[in-house]
N, C-alpha and C positions, 0 to 999 in steps of 0.2 A: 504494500500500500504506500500512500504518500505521507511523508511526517514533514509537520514544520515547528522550526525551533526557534528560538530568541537568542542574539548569540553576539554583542559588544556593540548595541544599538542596530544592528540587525537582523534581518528575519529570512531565516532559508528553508527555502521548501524543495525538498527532494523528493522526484519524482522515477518509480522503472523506467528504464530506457533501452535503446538499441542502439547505443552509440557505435560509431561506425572506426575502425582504427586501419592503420597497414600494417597487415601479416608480415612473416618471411621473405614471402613470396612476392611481396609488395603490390596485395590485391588488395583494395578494401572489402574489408568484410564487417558483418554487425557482429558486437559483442553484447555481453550482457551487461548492465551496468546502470546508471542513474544522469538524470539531468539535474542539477544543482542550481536552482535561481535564486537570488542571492537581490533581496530589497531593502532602502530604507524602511526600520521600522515603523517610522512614523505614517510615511507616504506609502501604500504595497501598487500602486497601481502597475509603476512600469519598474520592472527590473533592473538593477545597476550596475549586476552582470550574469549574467549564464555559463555555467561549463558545465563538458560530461565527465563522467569521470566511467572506462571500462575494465570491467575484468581484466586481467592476465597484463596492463598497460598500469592505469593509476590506482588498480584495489586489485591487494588478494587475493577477496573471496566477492560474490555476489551478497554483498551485508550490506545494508539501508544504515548501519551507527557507523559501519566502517567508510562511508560516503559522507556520512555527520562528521565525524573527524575531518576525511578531508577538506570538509568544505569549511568548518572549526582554522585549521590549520592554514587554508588558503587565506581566510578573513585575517589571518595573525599576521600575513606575510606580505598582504595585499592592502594593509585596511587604509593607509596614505592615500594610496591612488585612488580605493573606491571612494574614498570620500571626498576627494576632488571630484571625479567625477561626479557622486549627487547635487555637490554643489554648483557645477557646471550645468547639470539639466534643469536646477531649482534657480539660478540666476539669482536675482535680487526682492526675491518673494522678501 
């Protein structure tokens, strides 16, 4: 199912997916895995960023917490820039 969580003024909701990666073989193919949207808590309308995260590439295992972490960990590493950018899309509200 989908969960979403409250996470250092943000709100991320993860969702199953089929994210698509390149194999070996350098085909893409669908793995199994989650889409990660990632909003101001305040505002959810528009997202302030998206990523997938798949199997056997950025997780693991097919685990929805282990996708929470990621997405936990991206927000630790990432949180500067996202929050420029809400403020870039909020302007001078």
């Amino acid at each position: 199912g989908v969960i979403t969580t409250k996470y250092k003024g943000f709100e991320v909701k993860i969702t199953p997916s089929k994210p698509f990666r390149v194999n070996r073989d350098g085909q893409s193919v669908p793995c199994d895995g989650f889409m990660i949207e990632i909003y101001d808590s305040k505002e959810k309308k528009n997202a302030v960023d998206i990523i997938y995260a798949a199997v056997g590439y950025e997780l693991l295992e097919n685990d929805i917490h282990e996708a929470e972490q990621l997405a936990k960990d991206y927000i630790d590493s990432e949180k500067l820039e996202l929050r420029e950018m809400m403020e870039e899309y909020h302007g001078d509200e």
